[in-house]
Every structure is written in C-alpha cells, then in structure tokens.
N, C-alpha and C positions, 0 to 999 in steps of 0.2 A: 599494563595492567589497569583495569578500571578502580579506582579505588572510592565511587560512588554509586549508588546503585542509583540507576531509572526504570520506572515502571512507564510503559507503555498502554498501558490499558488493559481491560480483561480479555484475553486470548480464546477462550472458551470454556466451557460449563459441558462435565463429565453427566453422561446419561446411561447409565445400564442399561439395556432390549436385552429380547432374545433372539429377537431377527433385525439383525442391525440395517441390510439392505431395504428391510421394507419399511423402518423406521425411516429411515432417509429422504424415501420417496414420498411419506407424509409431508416431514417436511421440508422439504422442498417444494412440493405443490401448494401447502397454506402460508408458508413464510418466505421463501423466497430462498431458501439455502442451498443454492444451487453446485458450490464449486465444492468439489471435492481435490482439499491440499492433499491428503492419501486416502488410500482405502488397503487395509493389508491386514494378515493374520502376522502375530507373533508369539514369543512367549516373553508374559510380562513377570522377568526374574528378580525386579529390582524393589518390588512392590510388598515383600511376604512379610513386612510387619505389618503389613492391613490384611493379608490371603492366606491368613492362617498356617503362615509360616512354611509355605513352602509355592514355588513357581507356580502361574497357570499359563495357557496358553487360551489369546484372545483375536478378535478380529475386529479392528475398531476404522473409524469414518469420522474426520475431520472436517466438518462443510461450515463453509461461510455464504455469507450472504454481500454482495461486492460492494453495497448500499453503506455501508458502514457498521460497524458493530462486532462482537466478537461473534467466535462461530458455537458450533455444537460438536462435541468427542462423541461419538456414537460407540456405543462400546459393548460388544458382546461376548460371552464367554463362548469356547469350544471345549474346554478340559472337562467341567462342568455343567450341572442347568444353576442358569442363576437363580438365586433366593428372591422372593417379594418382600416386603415388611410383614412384620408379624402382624401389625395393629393396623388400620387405616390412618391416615394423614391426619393430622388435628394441627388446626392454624396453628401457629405460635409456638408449638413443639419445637426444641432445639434441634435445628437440622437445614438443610435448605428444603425451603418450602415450596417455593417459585424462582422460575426464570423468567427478566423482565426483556422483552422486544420491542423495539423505538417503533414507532407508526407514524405516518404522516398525517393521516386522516381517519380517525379510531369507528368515527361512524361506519364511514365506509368500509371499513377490514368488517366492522360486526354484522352489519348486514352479509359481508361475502364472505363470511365463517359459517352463518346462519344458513346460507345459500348451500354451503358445502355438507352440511349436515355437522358439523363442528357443535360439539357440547359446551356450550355457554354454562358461564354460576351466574351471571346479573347482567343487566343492560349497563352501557357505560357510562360513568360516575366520574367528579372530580374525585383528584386523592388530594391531601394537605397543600401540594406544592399548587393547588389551581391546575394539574394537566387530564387530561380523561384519557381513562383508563375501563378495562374488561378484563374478567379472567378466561379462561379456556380452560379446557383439557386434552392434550394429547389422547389417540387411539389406548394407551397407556397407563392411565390416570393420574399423568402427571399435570400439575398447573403451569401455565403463562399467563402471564400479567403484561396484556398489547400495551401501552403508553406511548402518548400523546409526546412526540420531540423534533426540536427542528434541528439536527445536527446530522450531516449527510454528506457522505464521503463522493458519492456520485449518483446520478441520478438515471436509472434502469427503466424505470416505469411503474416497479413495485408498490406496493402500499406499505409495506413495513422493510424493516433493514434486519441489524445481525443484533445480538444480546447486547443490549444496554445498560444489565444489573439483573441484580438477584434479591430477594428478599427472603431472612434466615430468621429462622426462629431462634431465640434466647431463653435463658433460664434469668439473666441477674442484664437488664437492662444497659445501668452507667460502665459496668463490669466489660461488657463486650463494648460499647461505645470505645472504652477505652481501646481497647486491643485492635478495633480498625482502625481508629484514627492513627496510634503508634505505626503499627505495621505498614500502613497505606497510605498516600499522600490525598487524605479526603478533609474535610470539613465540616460539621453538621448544619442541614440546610433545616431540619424541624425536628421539632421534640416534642414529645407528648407524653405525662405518666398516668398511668389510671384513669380514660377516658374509653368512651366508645369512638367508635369508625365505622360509620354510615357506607362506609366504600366497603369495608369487610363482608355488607351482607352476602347470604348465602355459601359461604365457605366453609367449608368442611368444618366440624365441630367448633366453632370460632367461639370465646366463649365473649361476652355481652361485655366486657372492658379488656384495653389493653394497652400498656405501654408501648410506646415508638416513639424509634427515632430511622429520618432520613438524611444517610450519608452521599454527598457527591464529589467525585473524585475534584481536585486544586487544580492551577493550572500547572501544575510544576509536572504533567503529562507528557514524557518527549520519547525520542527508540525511534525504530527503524519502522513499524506500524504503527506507531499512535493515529496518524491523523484518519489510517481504515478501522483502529477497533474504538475510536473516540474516547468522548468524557463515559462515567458510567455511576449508577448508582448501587449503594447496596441498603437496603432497609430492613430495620433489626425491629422485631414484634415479641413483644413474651405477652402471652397470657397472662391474667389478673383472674385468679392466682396462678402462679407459672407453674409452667409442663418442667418436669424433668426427663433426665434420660435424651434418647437422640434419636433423631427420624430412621436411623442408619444404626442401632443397635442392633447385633446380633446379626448381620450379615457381614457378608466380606467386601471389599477393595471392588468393585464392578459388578457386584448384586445389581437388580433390577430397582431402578427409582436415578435421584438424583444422588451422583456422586462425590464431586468434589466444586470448586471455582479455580479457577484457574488464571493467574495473571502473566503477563509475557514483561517478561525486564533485562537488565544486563549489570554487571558487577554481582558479582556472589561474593566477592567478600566483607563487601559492606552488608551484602544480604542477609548474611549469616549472623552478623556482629547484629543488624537492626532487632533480627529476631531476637537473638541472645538477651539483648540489654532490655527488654520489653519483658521478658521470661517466657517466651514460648520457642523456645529452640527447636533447628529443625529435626524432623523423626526418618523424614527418607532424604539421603542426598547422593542423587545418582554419577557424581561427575559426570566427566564428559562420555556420553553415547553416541551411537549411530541406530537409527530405528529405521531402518529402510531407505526411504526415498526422504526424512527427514532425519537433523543431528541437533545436538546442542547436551544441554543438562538440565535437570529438572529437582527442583525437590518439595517437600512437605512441610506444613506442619498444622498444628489445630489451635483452632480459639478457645475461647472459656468452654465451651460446652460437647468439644469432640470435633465439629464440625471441621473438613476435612479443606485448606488449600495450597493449592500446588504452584511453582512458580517455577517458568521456563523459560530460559536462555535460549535463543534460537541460533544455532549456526549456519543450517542451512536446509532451504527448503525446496520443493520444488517445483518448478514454473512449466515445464513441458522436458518432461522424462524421455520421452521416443528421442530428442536430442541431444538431452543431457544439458538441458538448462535448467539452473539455481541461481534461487539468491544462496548467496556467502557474505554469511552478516560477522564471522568470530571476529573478525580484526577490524570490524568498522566503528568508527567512534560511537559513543555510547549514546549521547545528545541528538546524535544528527538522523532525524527520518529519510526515508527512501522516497525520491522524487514519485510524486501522485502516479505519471505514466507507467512507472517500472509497477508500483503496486498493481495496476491496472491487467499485466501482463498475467495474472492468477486467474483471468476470465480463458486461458488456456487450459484451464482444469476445468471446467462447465461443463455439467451433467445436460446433455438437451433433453 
C-alpha cells in the first residue's frame, strides 16, 4: 500500500467539442498533439453528480504531444448535444479560463499561427515571470496562452510541446492561493493585488485591474510520467472587482468549453486524507475501473469557486493494442518514473 501520495504532474485538461475527431486534427496540426493514448466511446456512469444525475454516453480522445507536457481529453457527448455557456468568457471569471502550452520559440509559433489563419488576441508580450507569451483561440473559442519554456521531454522538431498549466479565474484571490498550494505540491513564484497587466490586453471583457498570483509546481514532482508531463504552472486572476459565479455554471460534466484539470498521481489514501484535512473532500471517487484500452481510479473535487479537478491513478495504459502491449503501473513503486525509452514507446500511438 502507498501510504504517500506523488503527483506526477498535470495529466491532461478536459475540453468539451461536439466533434471531437475534428477537434483533434486542429490540434494536432497547430500544436503538435499527435499521439493518441485512446480514442473510444463509452458511457460515463461514474460522473452523474456533475450530469445531472443520471449516466451519459461519450466519445472522448486522449492526445499528447511526446515534447513534453500533459495532453488534451477531447471529449464529446453522443447521448446528448452539448450545451455552450450561457454568457461569453470574461477574463478572471471563476472557472478555467485558459490552457497554458510550453514553446520553444513564441515568435516563431506566432508568426506560424498567423500563417495558418489562427485568431490571435495580441502580439507577444512578457508576463511577470520575464517569459513571452500570446494568446490564441481554438476553432472553438476557447483561449491558449503559447509560453515561452525551456523544459523538454524530447526533441521532435516541433515549436511547442503538451500543456504546461492553466490559468483559472478566482472569486477571493489568498482564499484559492490557499487551496493550490495545500492540495498541490506548488509554491508561489508572483503575486500581485489590485494592479493592472499590460499582457491582459485585448482579452475578453478583462476588466482594467487585477489581482494575481503565479503558482509553479516544487520539485517534490516524481510517478511513473513526471519527467514526459514535467514541471507546470497554474495562474489564479480574479477581477478588481471580482466576477462571481463560474465559467461552467449551468451546464453539465462535458458541456462545450473547458472542463476540468487533471493531475496524474499515486496513493489515494493519503489522497483523500490531503483533501479531507484542507476541507475540500472528494465529490466523485470512482475506485478501481477499467475504461477500455485504459485502467486505474479517478476522482474529484472543487476549489473555492466550483472549479472542477480530477486526479488519476493510472494502472494501465496502452502502448500498441494490435499486440497487447501496456504499461502496468498498479504495483510499481510510487517514486520511481519509467525509464525515458519505455515512455518513448507512446510514439506507437502517432496519428500520421
């Protein structure tokens, strides 16, 4: 029994579509997300305190980018049409606002975003930390935030790698600091209260001041992926004066927009106790599943403001299915990552 928990890093960042296959091939072609760990329908039963209390059935896409980084849950409903938000996106709204992607070379992804017909919010900008940065929008109208990083699992040829962080809007600034820093093994790299942010321009309803702060993960980072989904940040923005309510009000568990964060770890029973003693106990805990061509356990729960994350135990994943190769991570120690080659062995799943 693990009687500590490790987070490995962030796993992936949940996205509603209503066509998840052509979501994919976006990107893939702009960002590099090329491997698909699955692609499969099922019905997600385990879910129905977010789906309105009863089963749907979904067909979601796993893709990582082999650069390093966590990947993208591509996730589409079949039982129903997914919902939009009611309002449009307004910065600093409690909810995830953006997903952040590492880049080698920010100039050069912006001119070849630009080249692609890719809807730019501003030319690229430092943020606090000194790195340049751009935002984008998905065919979707969701945001990414490209950032400047030098951390790279391997090198492909790409200009950017897999999800690096997220930046979530807050209601109560120190309030949420709190609750990442407990929950996650992070450390605040900058704080800022009631100022403006010259890098904000041009984003959706942004209003003219804002508190922030930016979280990055410690090195206390270890698990069987860490060293492919790396360090990561997560940056918490509230409005001056803050938004109430959530980005993700009034629809369900895999509506259209951004869904949940996701970190990949191992020990659930310190997991649970971390949560517990913090007071955010978990709200779904699925034990142990088997979801196809991937196993493990998964569960939830939210921060100050609704915002929705999910943390998975992987048991076993898979490497090339037509053979019946997996990883089987259940009984490998919890500390110890997976030699660079074997991770390496996931470019078996590569979409060409």
């Amino acid at each position: 029994m693990v009687n500590e928990r490790v987070v490995s890093g962030i796993q992936q960042v949940g996205i509603g579509v209503s066509n998840a296959n052509e979501a994919f091939a976006w990107y893939k072609k702009i960002f590099g997300f090329d491997i698909q760990v699955f692609a499969e329908a099922a019905e997600a039963n385990l879910m129905q305190v977010y789906t309105g209390g009863k089963p749907h059935s979904r067909y979601a896409i796993l893709a990582l980018n082999m650069q390093g980084g966590g990947g993208l849950e591509i996730w589409q409903y079949l039982s129903r049409t997914p919902q939009p938000a009611a309002q449009a996106l307004i910065w600093g709204k409690p909810g995830i606002n953006c997903i952040k992607i590492r880049c080698k070379d920010v100039e050069a992804f912006y001119a070849f975003a630009m080249q692609q017909g890719v809807k730019t919010i501003a030319a690229p900008a430092a943020n606090p930390l000194g790195k340049l940065h751009f935002y984008l929008y998905d065919p979707y109208g969701n945001i990414f935030d490209v950032v400047e990083d030098d951390y790279w699992f391997c090198n492909e040829g790409k200009l950017c790698g897999g999800v690096c962080g997220v930046t979530i809007g807050v209601s109560q600034l120190e309030k949420s600091v709190d609750y990442y820093t407990q929950i996650l093994p992070m450390n605040v790299a900058y704080e800022q209260t009631n100022g403006s942010c010259s890098d904000f321009a041009g984003l959706p309803q942004a209003s003219a001041r804002h508190s922030r702060a930016i979280l990055q993960s410690s090195a206390a980072l270890a698990g069987a992926f860490t060293h492919l989904l790396g360090p990561f940040t997560i940056e918490l923005v509230q409005s001056v004066p803050p938004q109430t309510g959530n980005q993700f009000d009034g629809r369900l568990w895999g509506d259209l927009g951004y869904i949940h964060l996701c970190f990949d770890i191992k020990g659930y029973d310190a997991h649970t106790k971390i949560c517990a003693d913090a007071g955010y106990p978990l709200t779904v805990d699925s034990g142990d599943f088997n979801m196809g061509d991937a196993a493990g356990r998964f569960s939830y729960n939210e921060d100050p403001d609704g915002t929705w994350l999910e943390y998975v135990e992987t048991y076993k994943v898979p490497i090339l299915k037509k053979l019946g190769w997996y990883f089987q991570l259940k009984n490998r120690p919890a500390h110890k990552a997976l030699p660079n080659w074997m991770v390496k062995t996931l470019r078996f799943s590569r979409v060409k």
